[in-house]
N, C-alpha and C positions, 0 to 999 in steps of 0.2 A: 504494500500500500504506500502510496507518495499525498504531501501532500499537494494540492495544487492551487495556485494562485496567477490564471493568465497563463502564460509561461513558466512562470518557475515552479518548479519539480522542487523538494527537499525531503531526503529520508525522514519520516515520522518516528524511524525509532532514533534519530540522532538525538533524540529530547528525553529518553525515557531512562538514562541513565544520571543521567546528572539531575540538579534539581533548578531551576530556572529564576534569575534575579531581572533588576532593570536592566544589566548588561546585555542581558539575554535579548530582549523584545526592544528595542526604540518604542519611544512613546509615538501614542496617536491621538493625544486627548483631541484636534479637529476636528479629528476624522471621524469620530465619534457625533461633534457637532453637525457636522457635515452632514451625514445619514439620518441622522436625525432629523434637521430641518427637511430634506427629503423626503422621510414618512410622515411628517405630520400634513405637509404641503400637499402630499397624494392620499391623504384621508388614509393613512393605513394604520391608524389610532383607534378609528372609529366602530364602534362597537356595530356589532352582525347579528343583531335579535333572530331572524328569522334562519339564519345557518344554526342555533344552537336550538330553536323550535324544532327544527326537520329534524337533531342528533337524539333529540330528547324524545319525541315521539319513535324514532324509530327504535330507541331503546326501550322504550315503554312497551311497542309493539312486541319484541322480543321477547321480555320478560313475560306475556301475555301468555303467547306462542308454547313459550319453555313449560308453563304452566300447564298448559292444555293439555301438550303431550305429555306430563307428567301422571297426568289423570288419566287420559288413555291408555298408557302403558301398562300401570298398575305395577302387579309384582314380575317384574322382567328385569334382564340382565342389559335390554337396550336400555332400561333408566340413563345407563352411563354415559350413555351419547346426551342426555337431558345436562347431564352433570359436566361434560363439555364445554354446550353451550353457555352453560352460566357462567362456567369460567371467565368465558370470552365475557360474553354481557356484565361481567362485574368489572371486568378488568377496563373496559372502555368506559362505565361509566366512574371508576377511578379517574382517566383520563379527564375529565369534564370535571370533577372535582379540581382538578389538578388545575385549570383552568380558571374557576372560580374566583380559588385560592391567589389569582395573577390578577382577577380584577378586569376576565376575557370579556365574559357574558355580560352582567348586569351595569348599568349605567353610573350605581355607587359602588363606595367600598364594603358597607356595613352588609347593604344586600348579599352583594358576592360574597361575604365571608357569612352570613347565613343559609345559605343553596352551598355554599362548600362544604360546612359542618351537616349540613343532610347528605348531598350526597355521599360525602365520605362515611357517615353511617351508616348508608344505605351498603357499600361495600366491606364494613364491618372494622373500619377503620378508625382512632382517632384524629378530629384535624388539628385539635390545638399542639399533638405532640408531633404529629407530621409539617404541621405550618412551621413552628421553631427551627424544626430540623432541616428545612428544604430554605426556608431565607438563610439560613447561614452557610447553605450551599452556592445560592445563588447570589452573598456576595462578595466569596473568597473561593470562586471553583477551582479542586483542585490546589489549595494552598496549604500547606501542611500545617497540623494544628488547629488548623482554622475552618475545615470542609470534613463537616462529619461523617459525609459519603466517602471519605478513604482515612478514614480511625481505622485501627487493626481491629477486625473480631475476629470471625471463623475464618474471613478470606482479609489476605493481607494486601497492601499497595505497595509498599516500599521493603526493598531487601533488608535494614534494618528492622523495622516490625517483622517480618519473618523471621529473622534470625532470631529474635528473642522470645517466639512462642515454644509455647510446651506444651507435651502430652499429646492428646488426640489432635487438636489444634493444631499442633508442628507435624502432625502425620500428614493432615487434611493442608494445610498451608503447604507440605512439599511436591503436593500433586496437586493444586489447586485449579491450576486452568484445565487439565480435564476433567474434576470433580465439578466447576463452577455450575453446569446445567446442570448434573444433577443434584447437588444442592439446589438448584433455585423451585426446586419440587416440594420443599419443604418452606420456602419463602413466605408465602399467603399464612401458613400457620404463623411463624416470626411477625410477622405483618400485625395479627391479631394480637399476639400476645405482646409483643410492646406498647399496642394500644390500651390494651387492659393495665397492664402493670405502670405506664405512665398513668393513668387517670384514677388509678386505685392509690399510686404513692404519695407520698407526703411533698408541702409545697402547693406552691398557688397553680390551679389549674383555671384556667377561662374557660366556661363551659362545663364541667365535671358532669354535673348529675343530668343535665341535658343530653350531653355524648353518651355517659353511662347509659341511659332509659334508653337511646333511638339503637345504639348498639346491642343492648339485652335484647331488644324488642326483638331487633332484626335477626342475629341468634333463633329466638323463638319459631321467629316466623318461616325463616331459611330448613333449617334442619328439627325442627319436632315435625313436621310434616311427614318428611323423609322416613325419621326411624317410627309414626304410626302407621303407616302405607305398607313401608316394604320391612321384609326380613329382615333381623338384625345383621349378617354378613355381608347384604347387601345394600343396609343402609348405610353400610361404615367405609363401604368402596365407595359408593355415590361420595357421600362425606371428603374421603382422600381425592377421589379423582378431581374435583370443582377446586380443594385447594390448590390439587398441584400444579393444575391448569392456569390457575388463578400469579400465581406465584411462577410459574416459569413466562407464563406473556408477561408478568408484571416487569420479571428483571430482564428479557429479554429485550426490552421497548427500551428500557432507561442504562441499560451495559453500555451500548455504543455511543451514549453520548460524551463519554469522557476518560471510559478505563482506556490507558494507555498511552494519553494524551499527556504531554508536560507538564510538570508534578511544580507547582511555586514552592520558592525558597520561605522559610518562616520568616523572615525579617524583610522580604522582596516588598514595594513599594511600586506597583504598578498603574499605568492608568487602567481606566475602564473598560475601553475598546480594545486593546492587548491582550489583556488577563481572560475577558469575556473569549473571543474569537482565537486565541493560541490554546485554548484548555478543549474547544468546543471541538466536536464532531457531527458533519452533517450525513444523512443516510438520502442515498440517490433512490430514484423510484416515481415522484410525482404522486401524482392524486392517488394511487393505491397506496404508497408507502404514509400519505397524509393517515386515510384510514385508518390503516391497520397499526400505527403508531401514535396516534390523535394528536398529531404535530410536532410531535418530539423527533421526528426525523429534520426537521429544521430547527436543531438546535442549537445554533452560532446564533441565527435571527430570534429566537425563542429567549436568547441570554441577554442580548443587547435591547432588545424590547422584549421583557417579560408581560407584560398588560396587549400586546398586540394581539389579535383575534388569531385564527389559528387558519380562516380563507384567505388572511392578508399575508400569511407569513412568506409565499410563496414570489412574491411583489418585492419582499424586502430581498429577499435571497439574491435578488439580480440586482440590486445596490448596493448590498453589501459585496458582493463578488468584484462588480466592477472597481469601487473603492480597492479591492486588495489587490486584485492585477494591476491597478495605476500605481500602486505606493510599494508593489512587493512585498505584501503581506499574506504567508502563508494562509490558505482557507482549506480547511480540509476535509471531505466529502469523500465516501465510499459506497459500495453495495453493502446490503444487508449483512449476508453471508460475509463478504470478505471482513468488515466489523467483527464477527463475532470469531474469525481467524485471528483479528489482529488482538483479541481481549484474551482469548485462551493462550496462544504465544505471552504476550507481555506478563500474564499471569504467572506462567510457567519460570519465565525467567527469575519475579521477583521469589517466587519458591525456591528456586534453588538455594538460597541462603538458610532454608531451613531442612536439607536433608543431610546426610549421612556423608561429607567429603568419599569416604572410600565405594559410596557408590555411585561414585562419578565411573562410566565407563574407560576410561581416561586411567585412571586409578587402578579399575579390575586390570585392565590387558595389563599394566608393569608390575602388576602386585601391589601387596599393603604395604609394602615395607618388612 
């Protein structure tokens, strides 16, 4: 994978070993200006009521649908296909939360972040511990210390954090990029229970017993259904299959946006337009890849305007692109697939610092010593 900007070509992995200060990027605070007066001047600010009307019904539709055939089915092993689709249908209307949460859809702020605390319960989600978590992402991405998206837990970013994990953790951290998808199986569960456990913990929570009630509810409503209908065996596969579904499109959508991508120095002092568009990654595809990603496939344009609607993002892409071919600023955009080559590699790499020196191949052929 390259990145590309115009003409200039730049290895993408020349950034993943070192950690990236001002020296790294020249500033672009204009350039920033610049694109900016551009989208507001071509209305790409402007909220799109009837684009999230048509997402919201057709997810309503679905939901509808899922039901139906839930009832028709009865006690069947095609349940599972029902338990699929929900997966999908949760995970998109994550996506629209996720939106919300940016200030996409509704005309205020208060609105939007009341339609984001629904819908994120509707997904089984909390917002107020997800909202914390994603603006500190979005406004140090990728900066160590600072971007809770690459803290160590199970999977690590940086070959120090690998090197200093243990036990199972160090096992799972030394083979991490081929374990990453199958962990993400288990992700929608994680998802749930840090929701529960932020809003159960001690500390000022905004919203508590509000998120607590709409997420119980939905609990209720979701899965008592499930295990009085079907067989206990098969209500517990329904049950896993809709997380894992849940949980693998969830981290499959938001991997490519930045694992791999140039890690900021802790003390690095960047502009906005630098740090935003050198961390980010864009996924090639057009209006399906819009879909099936709910615009996080334009996520350089997605970072530099987070409140932009998600039909305009597409408008910005071809101003922001032009900006980087005139000034030579890397912009870097791949296929799908090839993303999720370049997230399992870079992974693999930072694992190595957590395995076993003598089982480097390298090592067996000359002996231990």
């Amino acid at each position: 994978m390259t990145t590309t900007s115009g003409h200039l070509r730049v290895p993408a992995a020349a950034f993943i070993t070192e950690l990236a200060d001002e020296r790294s990027f020249p500033p672009h605070t204009r350039g920033y200006l610049e694109i900016s007066a551009q989208a507001r001047a071509a209305g790409l600010l402007k909220r799109t009521p009837w684009f999230y009307i048509g997402v919201g019904a057709a997810l309503a539709a679905a939901f509808g649908g899922s039901v139906a055939g839930f009832v028709l089915l009865g006690s069947s092993w095609f349940q599972l296909l029902i338990a699929v689709g929900l997966g999908l249908i949760f995970t998109q209307v994550a996506f629209l939360a996720h939106e919300a949460a940016h200030r996409q859809i509704l005309s205020s702020g208060p609105r939007n972040d009341r339609l984001a605390r629904v819908l994120a319960s509707v997904v089984g989600l909390s917002y107020s511990w997800w909202d914390s978590k994603h603006s500190r992402h979005h406004g140090n991405p990728n900066k160590v210390g600072k971007d809770p998206d690459i803290s160590p837990d199970t999977i690590s970013f940086r070959a120090e954090d690998a090197a200093s994990s243990r036990g199972l953790v160090r096992f799972i951290v030394a083979r991490q990029g081929w374990l990453f998808f199958p962990l993400l199986t288990l992700e929608g569960l994680n998802l749930h229970w840090q929701s529960y456990k932020h809003l159960v913990g001690r500390g000022t929570v905004k919203g508590r017993w509000s998120e607590l009630g709409m997420i119980t509810a939905r609990i209720l409503v979701v899965f008592v259904p499930v295990f009085l209908v079907l067989p206990l065996g098969m209500a517990s596969a329904f049950a896993g299959v809709q997380l894992a579904v849940f949980g693998v499109y969830m981290g499959a959508s938001f991997a490519p946006n930045h694992k791999g991508m140039p890690l900021i120095a802790p003390g690095a002092k960047l502009d906005f337009f630098s740090k935003q568009v050198r961390t980010s990654r864009n996924i090639r595809g057009g209006w399906w890849a819009t879909v099936l990603m709910g615009g996080l496939n334009y996520q350089i344009e997605h970072h530099l305007f987070p409140s932009m609607p998600r039909p305009h993002l597409a408008a910005a892409r071809r101003m922001v692109r032009t900006y980087c071919a005139t000034h030579a600023v890397p912009y870097t955009e791949t296929s799908l697939l090839r993303s999720y080559g370049i997230v399992i590699r870079y992974l693999n790499r930072v694992g190595l610092a957590a395995r076993d020196p003598f089982d480097c191949p390298v090592a067996s052929r000359f002996g231990r010593g």
